[in-house]
N, C-alpha and C positions, 0 to 999 in steps of 0.2 A: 399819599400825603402830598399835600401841594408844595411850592416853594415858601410859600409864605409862612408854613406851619415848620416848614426844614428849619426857617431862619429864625425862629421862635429859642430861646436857651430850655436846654433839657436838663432834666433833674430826677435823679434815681433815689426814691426814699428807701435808706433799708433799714427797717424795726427790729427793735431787743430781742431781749431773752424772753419767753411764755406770749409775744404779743402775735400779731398778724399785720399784713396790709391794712387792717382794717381800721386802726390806729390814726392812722394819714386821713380821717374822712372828714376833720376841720380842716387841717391845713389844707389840704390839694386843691381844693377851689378857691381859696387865696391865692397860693400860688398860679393857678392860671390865669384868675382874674391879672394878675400881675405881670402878667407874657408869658408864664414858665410852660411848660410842654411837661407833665408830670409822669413820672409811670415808679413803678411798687413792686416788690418781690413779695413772697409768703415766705419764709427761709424752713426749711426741713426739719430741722432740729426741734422747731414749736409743734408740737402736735397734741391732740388728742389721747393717741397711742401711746399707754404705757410701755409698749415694749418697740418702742419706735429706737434707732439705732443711728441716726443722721449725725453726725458732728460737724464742726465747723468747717471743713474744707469742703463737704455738702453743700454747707450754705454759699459757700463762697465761690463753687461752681454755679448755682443757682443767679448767683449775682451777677455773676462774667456772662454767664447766657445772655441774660435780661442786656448786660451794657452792650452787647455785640448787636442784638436787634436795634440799638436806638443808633440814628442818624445825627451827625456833630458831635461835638463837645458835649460832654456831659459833665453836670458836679452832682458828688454822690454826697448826702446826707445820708451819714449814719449814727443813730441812738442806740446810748448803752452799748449794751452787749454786738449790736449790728455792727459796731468799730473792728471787729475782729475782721469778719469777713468782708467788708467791703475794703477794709485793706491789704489783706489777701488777694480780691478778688481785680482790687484797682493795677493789680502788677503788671497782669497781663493783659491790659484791658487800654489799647493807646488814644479811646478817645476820653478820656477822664481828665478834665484840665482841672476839677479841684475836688478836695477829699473836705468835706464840712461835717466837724464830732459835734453831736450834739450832746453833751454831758456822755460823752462815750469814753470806748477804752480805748484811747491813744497808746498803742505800745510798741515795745522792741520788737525786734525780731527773736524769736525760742521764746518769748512769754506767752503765758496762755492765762485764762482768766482765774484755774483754780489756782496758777502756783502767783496771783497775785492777788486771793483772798483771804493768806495768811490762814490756812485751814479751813477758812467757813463752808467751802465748797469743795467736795468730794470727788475723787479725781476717778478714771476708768473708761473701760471703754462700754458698757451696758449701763442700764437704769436710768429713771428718768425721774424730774422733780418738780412737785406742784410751785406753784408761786408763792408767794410772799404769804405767813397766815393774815395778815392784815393790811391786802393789796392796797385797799381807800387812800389809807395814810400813806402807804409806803410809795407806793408809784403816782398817786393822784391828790395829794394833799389839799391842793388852791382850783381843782377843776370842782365845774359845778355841780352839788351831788349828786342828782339823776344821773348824770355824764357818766360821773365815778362810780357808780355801781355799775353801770350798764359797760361799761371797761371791764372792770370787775368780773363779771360773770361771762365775759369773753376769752378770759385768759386760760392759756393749756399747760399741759406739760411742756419741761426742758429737756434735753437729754444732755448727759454726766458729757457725755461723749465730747460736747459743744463746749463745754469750761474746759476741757483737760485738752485741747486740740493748741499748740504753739503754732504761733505767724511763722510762717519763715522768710519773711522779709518785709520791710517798717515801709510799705507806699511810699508813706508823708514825706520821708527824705527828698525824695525827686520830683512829685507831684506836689504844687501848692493847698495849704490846709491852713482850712480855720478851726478856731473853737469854740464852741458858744457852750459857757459855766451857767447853770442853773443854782442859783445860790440858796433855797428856799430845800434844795434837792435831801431828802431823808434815804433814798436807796443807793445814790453815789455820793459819799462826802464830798464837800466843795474844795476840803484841804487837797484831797485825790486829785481833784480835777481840776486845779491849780498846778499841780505835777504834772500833768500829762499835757495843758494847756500851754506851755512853755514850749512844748517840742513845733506848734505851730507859727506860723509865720504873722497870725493876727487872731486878738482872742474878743471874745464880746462877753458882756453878764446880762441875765436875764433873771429878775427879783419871783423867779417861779420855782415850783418843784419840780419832778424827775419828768414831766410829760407836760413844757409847753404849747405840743403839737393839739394839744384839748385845751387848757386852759387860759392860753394868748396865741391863737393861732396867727390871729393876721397880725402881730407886733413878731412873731418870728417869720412869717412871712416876709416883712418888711426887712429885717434883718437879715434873712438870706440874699433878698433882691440888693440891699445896695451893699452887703459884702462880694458879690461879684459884679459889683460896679455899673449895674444895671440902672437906668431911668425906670423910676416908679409913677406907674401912670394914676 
């Protein structure tokens, strides 16, 4: 990597519950058009494999890996369910200068996703869970149809393991955090994400549903760049 690509801002996209890297494939060339230096985890718990067994601290080793190969500061974008481990993962991770929830799970430390779904989501350490029965609307409301189906028939299983796994310690305290509320959002209430957006230092809204990274790519581009105070070229 040359100097000039070192001194570029990095940025760790890390995707929800059932998605993949693959998610990030509007946004990331936004964002580089933009200066960013992008890079993307697959997190282990999404998989194909019903009888896959990965939980969150899986993923959140996967994340710490990924943050140690990258050069400078890093801010990590994490969506949804990716809030867990990338704040996990940001503990130990000292080049992390900002932690940015996209409509994610901002939580404490001992929370974990099932003991904050009020039952909807089954707790253990085996079995795994298809997605939403009616992803279109659920996770892609405002994206453009073609887009949303083709999301749609992308998405895998979850594993139980992944909801039932507690943080054990809340990043965002130490490390600066934004939050960007998706208010259109049908699979994370906006009232939720109003809650959890309070624990951060700066919050934004976005008139989109659960996955502006498809539907307003380059307006959350934008919004990433000059929440860390970047020149938009």
């Amino acid at each position: 990597m040359t100097s000039a690509e070192t001194n570029r801002p990095a940025i760790l996209l890390v995707h929800g519950a059932w998605h993949g890297a693959w998610c990030w494939e509007k946004l990331a060339p936004e964002l580089t058009a933009l200066g960013w230096r992008v890079a993307t985890v697959d997190l282990p718990s999404a998989s194909a494999d019903p009888e896959n067994t990965a939980g969150m601290y899986d993923d959140a080793r996967v994340v710490h890996e990924r943050l140690a190969g990258i050069d400078g500061p890093v801010t990590v974008l994490a969506h949804s369910y990716g809030g867990l481990p990338a704040t996990e993962a940001a503990a130990g991770a000292a080049n992390v200068s900002r932690l940015l929830y996209l409509s994610a799970f901002q939580l404490e430390e001992g929370d974990s996703l099932a003991g904050q779904s009020g039952g909807q989501l089954p707790s253990g350490d085996t079995g795994t869970l298809p997605a939403h029965e009616d992803p279109v609307n659920y996770f892609y409301a405002d994206v453009a149809p073609e887009d949303a189906e083709r999301a749609a028939a992308r998405l895998v299983r979850q594993t139980v393991k992944s909801f039932s796994e507690p943080l054990t310690v809340a990043t965002w305290k130490a490390v600066p955090a934004s939050y960007i509320l998706c208010e259109q959002d049908q699979a994370l209430p906006l009232a939720f994400q109003e809650a959890m957006a309070v624990r951060s230092e700066r919050s934004y809204r976005l008139p989109t549903s659960h996955s502006p990274f498809l539907s307003a790519p380059a307006r959350l581009a934008r919004l990433i760049t000059a929440d860390a105070g970047l020149q938009q070229s």
